[in-house]
DORO-736159 format. One record per residue (C-alpha): residue in three letters; x, y, z. Coordinates in steps of 0.2 Angstrom, whole numbers, plus 5000, padded with zeros to 4 digits. Example, Ala and Ser with C-alpha at 12.3 -4.5 7.8 and 13.67 -1.06 7.14 Angstrom:
2
resn Ala | px 5062 | py 4978 | pz 5039
resn Ser | px 5068 | py 4995 | pz 5036
***
This chain:
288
resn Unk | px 5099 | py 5115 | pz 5195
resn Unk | px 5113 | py 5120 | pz 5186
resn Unk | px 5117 | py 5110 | pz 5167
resn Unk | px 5132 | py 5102 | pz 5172
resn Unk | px 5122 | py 5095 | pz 5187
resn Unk | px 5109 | py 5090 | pz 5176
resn Unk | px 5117 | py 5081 | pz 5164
resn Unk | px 5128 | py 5069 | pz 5177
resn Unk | px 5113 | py 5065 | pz 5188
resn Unk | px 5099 | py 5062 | pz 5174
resn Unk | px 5109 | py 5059 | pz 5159
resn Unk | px 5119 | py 5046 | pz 5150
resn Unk | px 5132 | py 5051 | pz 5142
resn Unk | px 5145 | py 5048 | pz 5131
resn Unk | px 5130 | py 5037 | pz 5121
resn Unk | px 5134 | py 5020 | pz 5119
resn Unk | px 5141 | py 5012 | pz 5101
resn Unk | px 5133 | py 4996 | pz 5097
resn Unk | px 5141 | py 4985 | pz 5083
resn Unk | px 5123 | py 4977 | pz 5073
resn Unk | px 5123 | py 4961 | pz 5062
resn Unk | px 5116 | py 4956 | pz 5046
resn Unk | px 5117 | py 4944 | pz 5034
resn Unk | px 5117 | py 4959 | pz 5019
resn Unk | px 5134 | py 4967 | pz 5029
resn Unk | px 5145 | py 4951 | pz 5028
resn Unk | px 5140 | py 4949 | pz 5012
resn Unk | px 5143 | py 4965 | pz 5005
resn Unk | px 5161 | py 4967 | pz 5018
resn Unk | px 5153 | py 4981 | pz 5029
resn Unk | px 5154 | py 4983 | pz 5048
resn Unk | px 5139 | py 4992 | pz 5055
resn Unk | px 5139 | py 5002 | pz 5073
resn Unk | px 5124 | py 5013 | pz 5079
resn Unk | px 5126 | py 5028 | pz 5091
resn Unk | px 5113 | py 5026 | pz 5104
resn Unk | px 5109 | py 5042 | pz 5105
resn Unk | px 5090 | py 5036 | pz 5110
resn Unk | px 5096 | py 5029 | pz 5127
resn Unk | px 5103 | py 5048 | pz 5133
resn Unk | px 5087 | py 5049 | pz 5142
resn Unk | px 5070 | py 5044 | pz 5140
resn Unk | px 5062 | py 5060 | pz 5137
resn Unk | px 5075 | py 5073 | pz 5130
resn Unk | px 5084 | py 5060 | pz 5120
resn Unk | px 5096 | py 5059 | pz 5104
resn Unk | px 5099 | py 5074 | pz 5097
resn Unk | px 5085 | py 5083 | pz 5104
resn Unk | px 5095 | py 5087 | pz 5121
resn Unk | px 5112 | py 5091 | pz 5107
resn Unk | px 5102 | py 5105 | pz 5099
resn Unk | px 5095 | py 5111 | pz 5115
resn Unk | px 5110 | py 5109 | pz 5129
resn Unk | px 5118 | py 5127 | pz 5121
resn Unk | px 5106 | py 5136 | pz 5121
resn Unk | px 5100 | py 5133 | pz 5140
resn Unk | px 5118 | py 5136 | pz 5146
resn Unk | px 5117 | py 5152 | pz 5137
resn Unk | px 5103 | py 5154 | pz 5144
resn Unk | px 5108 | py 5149 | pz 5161
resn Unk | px 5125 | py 5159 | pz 5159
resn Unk | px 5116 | py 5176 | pz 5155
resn Unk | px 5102 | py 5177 | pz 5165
resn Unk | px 5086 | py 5172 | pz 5153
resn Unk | px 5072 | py 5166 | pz 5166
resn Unk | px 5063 | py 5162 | pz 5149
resn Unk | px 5064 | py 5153 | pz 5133
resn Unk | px 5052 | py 5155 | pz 5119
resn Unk | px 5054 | py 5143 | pz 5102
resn Unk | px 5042 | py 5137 | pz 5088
resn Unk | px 5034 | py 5120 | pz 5084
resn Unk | px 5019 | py 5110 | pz 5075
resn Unk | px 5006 | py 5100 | pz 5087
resn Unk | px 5016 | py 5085 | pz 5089
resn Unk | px 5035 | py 5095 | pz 5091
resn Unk | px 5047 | py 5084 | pz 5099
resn Unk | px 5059 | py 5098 | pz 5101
resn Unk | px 5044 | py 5108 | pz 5110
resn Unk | px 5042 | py 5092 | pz 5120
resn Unk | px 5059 | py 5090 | pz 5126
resn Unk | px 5059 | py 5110 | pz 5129
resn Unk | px 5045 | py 5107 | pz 5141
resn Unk | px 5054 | py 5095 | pz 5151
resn Unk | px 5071 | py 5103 | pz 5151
resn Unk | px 5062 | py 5118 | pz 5156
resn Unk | px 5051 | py 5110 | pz 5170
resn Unk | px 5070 | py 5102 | pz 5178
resn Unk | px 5082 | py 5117 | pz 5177
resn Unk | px 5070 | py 5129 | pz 5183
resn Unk | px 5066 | py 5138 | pz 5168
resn Unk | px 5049 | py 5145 | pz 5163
resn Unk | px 5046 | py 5141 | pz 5143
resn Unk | px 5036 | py 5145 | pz 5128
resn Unk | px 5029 | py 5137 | pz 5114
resn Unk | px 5023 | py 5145 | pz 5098
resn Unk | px 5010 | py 5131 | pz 5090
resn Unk | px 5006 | py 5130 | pz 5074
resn Unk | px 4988 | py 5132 | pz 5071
resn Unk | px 4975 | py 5143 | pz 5079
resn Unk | px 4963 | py 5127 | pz 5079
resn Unk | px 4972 | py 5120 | pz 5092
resn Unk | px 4970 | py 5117 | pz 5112
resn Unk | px 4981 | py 5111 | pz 5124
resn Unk | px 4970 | py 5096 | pz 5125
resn Unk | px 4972 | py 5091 | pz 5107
resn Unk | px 4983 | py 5080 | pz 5109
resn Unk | px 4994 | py 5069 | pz 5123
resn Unk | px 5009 | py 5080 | pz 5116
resn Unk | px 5002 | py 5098 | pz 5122
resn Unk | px 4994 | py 5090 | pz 5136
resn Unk | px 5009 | py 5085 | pz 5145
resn Unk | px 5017 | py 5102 | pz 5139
resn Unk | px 5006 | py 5110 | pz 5149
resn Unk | px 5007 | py 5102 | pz 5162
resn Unk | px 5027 | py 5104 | pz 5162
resn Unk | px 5024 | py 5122 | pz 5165
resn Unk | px 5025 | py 5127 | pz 5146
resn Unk | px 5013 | py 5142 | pz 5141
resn Unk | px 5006 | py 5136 | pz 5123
resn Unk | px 5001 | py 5150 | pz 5113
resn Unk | px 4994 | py 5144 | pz 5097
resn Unk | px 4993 | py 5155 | pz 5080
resn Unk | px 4988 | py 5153 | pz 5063
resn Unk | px 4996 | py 5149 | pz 5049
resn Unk | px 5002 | py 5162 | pz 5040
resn Unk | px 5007 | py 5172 | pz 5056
resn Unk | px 5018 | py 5153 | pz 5061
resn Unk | px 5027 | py 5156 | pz 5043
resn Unk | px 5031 | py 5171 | pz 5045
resn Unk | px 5038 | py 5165 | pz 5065
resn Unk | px 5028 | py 5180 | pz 5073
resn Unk | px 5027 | py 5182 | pz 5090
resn Unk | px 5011 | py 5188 | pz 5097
resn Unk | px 5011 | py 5206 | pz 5100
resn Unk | px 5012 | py 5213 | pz 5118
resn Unk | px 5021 | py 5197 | pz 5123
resn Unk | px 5035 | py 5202 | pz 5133
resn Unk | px 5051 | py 5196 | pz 5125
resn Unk | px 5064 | py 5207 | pz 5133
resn Unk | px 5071 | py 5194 | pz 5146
resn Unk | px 5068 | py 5180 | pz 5137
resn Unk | px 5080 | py 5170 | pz 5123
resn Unk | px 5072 | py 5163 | pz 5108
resn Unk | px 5075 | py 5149 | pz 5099
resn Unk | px 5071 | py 5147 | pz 5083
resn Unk | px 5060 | py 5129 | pz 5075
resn Unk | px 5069 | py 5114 | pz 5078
resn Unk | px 5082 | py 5121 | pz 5087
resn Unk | px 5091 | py 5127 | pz 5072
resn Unk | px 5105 | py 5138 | pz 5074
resn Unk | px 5124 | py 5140 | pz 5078
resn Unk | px 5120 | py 5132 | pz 5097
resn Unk | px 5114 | py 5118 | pz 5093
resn Unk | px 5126 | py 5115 | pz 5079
resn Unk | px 5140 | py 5115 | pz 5092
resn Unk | px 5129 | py 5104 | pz 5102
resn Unk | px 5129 | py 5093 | pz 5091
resn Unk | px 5147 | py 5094 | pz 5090
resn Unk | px 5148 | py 5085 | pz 5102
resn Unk | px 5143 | py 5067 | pz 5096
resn Unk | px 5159 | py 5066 | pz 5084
resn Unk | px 5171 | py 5071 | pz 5099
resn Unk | px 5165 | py 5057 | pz 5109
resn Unk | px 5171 | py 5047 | pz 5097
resn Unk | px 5187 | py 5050 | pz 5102
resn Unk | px 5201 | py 5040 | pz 5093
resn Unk | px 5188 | py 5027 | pz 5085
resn Unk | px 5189 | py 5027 | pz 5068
resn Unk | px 5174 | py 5029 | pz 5054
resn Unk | px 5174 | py 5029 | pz 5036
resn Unk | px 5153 | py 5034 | pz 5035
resn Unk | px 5144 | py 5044 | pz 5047
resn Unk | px 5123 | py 5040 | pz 5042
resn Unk | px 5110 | py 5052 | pz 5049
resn Unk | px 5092 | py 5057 | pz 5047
resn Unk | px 5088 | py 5075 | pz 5043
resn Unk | px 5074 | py 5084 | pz 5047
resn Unk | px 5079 | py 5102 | pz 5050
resn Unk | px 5096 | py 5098 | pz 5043
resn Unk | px 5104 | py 5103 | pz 5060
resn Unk | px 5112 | py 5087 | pz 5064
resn Unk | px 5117 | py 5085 | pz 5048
resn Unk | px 5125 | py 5100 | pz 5045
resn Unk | px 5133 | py 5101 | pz 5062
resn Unk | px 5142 | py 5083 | pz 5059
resn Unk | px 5149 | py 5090 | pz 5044
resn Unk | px 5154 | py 5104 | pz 5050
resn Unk | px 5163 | py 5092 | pz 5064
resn Unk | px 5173 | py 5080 | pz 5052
resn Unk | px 5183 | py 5081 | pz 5036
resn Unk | px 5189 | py 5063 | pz 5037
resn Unk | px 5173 | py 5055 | pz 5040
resn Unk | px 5159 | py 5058 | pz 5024
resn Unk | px 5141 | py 5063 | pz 5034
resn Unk | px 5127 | py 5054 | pz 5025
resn Unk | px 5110 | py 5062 | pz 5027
resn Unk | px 5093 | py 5053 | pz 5023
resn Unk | px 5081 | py 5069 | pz 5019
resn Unk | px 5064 | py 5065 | pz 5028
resn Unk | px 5055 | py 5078 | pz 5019
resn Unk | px 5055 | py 5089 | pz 5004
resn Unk | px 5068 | py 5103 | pz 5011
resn Unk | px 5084 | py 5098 | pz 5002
resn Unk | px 5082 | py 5118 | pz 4995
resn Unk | px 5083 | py 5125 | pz 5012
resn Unk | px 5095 | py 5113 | pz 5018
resn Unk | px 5107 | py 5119 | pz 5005
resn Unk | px 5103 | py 5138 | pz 5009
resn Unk | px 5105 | py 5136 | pz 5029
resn Unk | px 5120 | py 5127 | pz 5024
resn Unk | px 5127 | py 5145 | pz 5015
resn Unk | px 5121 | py 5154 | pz 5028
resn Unk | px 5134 | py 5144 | pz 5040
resn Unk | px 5147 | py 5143 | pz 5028
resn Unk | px 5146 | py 5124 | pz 5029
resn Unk | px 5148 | py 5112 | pz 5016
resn Unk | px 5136 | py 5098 | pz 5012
resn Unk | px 5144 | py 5082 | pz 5010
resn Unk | px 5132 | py 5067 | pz 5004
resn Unk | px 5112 | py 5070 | pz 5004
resn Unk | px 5100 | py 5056 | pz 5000
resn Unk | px 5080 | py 5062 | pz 4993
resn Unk | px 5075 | py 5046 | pz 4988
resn Unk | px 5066 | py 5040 | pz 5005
resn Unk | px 5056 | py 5052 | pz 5007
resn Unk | px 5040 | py 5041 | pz 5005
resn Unk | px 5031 | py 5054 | pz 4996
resn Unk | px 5031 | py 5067 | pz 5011
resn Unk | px 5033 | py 5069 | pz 5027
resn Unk | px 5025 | py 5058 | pz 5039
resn Unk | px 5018 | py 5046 | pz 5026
resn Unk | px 5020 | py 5028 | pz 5033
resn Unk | px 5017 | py 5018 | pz 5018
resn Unk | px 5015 | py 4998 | pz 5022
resn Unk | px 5032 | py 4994 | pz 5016
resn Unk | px 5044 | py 5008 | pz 5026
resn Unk | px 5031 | py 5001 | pz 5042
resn Unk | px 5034 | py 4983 | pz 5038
resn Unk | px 5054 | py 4988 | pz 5038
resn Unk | px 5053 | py 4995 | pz 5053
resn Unk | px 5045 | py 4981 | pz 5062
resn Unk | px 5057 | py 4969 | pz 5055
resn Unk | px 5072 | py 4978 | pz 5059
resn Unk | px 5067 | py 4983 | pz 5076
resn Unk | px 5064 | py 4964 | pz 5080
resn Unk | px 5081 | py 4957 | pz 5073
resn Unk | px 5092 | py 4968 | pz 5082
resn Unk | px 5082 | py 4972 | pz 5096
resn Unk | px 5082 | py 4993 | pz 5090
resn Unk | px 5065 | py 5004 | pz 5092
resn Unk | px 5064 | py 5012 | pz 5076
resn Unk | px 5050 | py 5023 | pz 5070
resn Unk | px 5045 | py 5026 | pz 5052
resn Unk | px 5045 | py 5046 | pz 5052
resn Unk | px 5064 | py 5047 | pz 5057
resn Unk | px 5076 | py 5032 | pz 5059
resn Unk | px 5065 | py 5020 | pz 5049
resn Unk | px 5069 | py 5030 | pz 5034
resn Unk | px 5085 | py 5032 | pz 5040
resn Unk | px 5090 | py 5013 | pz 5042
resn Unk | px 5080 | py 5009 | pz 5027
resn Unk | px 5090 | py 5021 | pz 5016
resn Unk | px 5105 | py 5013 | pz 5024
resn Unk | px 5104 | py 4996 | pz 5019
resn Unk | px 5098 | py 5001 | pz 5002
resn Unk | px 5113 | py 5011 | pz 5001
resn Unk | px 5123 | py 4997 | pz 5005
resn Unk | px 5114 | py 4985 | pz 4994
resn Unk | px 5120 | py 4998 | pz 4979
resn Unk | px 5138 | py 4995 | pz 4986
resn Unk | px 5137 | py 5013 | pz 4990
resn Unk | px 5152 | py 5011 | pz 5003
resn Unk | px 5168 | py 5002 | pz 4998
resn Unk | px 5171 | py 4981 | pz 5006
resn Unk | px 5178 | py 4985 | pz 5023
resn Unk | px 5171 | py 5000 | pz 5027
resn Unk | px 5165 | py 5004 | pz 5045
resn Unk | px 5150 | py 5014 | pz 5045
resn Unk | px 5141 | py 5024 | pz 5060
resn Unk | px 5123 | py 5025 | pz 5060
resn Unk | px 5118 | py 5040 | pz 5073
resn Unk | px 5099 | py 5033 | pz 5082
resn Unk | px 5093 | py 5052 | pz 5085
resn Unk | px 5077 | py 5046 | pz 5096
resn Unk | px 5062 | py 5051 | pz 5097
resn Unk | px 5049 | py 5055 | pz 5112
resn Unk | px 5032 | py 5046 | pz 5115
resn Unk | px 5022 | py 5050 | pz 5126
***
């Protein structure tokens, strides 16, 4: 199955812009819409299918049967490789962090596995250093480095402003993890400041990948971190489950519950000016 195909049969897409409601916006004069970026598909969603579409129609377009990339034990961009791989007909590789592990450690590499993906898993120091194994044959395949990072999937992600069409913006808010969301939406709009909630302590690499592609930063947020990555203290929990039942939203605390709690903490510091209408982008999220 070709891309194209793929994405009008399984997909959906444009995402859908929902307007949400609070009694904090009409106080402080804000309108509030989220991207449903979660709803493109129940597996490959938000902007794990942006950063990867490009690279498999490269992929596809110059004749790579194989696609190596890098990830942790619980990756969700090796997840949604997985599956991508297992539905266009391409044979995939996952380089695992940590020689300790097994495909059966976890429901994550399980079902990896079971997609077809070959897990090769390597120590630590060899993972920071992004080494391949040697005598893996690399020669026809196309590798992608962790996260997805890269100029592909910044032109993925691309996409997500131009289907805004002619709706206007003042704010764009997104999570950041690798920073290539981030750096791809601003990279997409001068008009419309891009808001990025850090979710770990990278702000230092953000700003050199953001050098490296001559892209400038526009608004970064490191104070809802939690301490570090991952860390799920009561209260960002207790946010998440609050928010999730008053708009009818799944949110998750290492991702968009940071990201929708640094939001309306940011509008409770009057960040954005009375009548301002902000777009907050729902990246997803798989689970198993």
């Amino acid at each position: 199955m070709d891309i194209l195909q793929f994405e009008k049969q399984s997909l959906r897409l444009p995402s859908a812009i929902d307007e949400i409601h609070d009694e904090l916006f009409e106080q402080k004069h804000v309108r509030v819409y989220v991207k449903r970026d979660d709803l493109i598909h129940p597996i490959i969603s938000g902007n794990k299918w942006r950063k990867l579409r490009e690279y498999i129609q490269i992929a596809q377009f110059n004749g790579h049967k194989h696609v190596i990339s890098f990830g942790g034990a619980y990756s969700n961009h090796l997840y949604a490789l997985a599956y991508a791989g297992k539905e266009l007909g391409i044979s995939t590789t996952g380089i695992i962090r940590g020689d300790e592990l097994t495909a059966e450690s976890n429901i994550y590499l399980t079902q990896m596995k079971n997609w077809g993906m070959e897990l090769i898993f390597i120590n630590r120091a060899d993972y920071q250093q992004k080494r391949i194994p040697e005598g893996f044959k690399t020669s026809d395949s196309l590798i992608i480095a962790e996260g997805g990072f890269g100029n592909a999937a910044i032109t993925g992600i691309k996409e997500i402003v131009h289907e805004l069409g002619d709706v206007a913006f003042d704010h764009i808010i997104c999570t950041v993890g690798t920073g290539t969301t981030y750096l791809g939406l601003c990279d997409s709009t001068s008009k419309t400041i891009v808001h990025g909630i850090l979710t770990l302590n990278n702000l230092t690499e953000i700003e050199s990948n953001a050098t490296l592609l001559n892209i400038p930063i526009q608004q970064l947020y490191s104070s809802y971190i939690f301490g570090k990555y991952a860390n799920q203290p009561e209260e960002l929990i207790q946010f998440c489950e609050v928010f999730s039942h008053k708009h009818q939203l799944k949110i998750e605390p290492i991702y968009t519950g940071k990201m929708f709690y640094g939001l309306y903490d940011l509008i409770q510091k009057d960040t954005f000016k009375p009548g301002s209408r902000l777009l907050a982008l729902h990246t997803g999220g798989v689970k198993p």
